[in-house]
C-alpha positions as CSV (number, residue, x, y, z in Angstrom):
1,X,8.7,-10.5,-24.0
2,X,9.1,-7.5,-27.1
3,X,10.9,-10.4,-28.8
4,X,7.8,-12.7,-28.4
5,X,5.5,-10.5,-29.7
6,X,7.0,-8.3,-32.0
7,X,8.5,-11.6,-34.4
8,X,5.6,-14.2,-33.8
9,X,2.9,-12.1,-33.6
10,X,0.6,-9.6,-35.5
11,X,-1.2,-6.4,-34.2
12,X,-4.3,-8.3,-34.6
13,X,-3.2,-11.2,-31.9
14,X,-1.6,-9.0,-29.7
15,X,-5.0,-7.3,-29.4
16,X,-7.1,-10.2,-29.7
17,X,-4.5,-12.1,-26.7
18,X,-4.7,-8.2,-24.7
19,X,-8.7,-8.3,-25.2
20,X,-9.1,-11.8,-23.9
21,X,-7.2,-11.7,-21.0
22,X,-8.8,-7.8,-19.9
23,X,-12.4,-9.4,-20.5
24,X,-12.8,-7.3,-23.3
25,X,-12.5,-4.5,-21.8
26,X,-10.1,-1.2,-23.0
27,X,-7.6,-1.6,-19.7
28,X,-5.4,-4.8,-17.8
29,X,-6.3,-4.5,-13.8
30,X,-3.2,-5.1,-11.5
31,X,-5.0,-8.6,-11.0
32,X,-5.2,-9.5,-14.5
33,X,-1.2,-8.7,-15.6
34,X,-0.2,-10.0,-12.1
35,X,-2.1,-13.6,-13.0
36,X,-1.3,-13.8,-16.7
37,X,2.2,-12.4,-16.6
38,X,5.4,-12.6,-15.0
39,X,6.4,-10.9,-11.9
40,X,9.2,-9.0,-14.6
41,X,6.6,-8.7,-17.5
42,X,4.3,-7.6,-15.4
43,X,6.4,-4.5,-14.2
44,X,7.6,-3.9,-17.2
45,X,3.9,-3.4,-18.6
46,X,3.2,-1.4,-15.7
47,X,6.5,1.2,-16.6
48,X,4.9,1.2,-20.4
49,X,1.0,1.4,-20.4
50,X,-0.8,4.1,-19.4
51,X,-2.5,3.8,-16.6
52,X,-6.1,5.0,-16.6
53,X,-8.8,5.6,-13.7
54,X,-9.5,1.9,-13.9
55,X,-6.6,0.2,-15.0
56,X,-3.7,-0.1,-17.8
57,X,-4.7,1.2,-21.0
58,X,-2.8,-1.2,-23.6
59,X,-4.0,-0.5,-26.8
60,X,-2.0,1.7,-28.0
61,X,1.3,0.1,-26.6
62,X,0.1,-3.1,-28.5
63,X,-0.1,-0.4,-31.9
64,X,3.0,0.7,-31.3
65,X,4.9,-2.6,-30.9
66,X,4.6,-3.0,-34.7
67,X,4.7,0.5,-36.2
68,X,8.6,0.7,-35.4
């Protein structure tokens, strides 16, 4: 998944793709990264965003995915 993003992707489309699927808002439900990911991506986002009071934070994991 890291590969995915991190060599055909930008910041920009990673947030755009995050937004879209989170209905623009800030955080990813359990519903939403259980219906657009993975069982194994979806785990692994779980054990790297910060999870808020009303869901997975993911903007600054999607920041930080090209800032290495």
């Amino acid at each position: 998944m890291l590969d995915h993003f991190s060599k055909a992707e930008t910041t920009e489309t990673t947030m755009e793709v995050f937004k879209a699927i989170a209905q623009n808002q800030p955080v990813l439900t359990d519903a939403q990264l259980d219906q657009y990911f993975s069982a194994e991506d979806a785990a692994y986002l779980r054990s790297q965003l910060k999870q808020g009071e009303n869901g997975y934070e993911f903007a600054d994991w999607v920041n930080s995915l090209y800032n290495q």
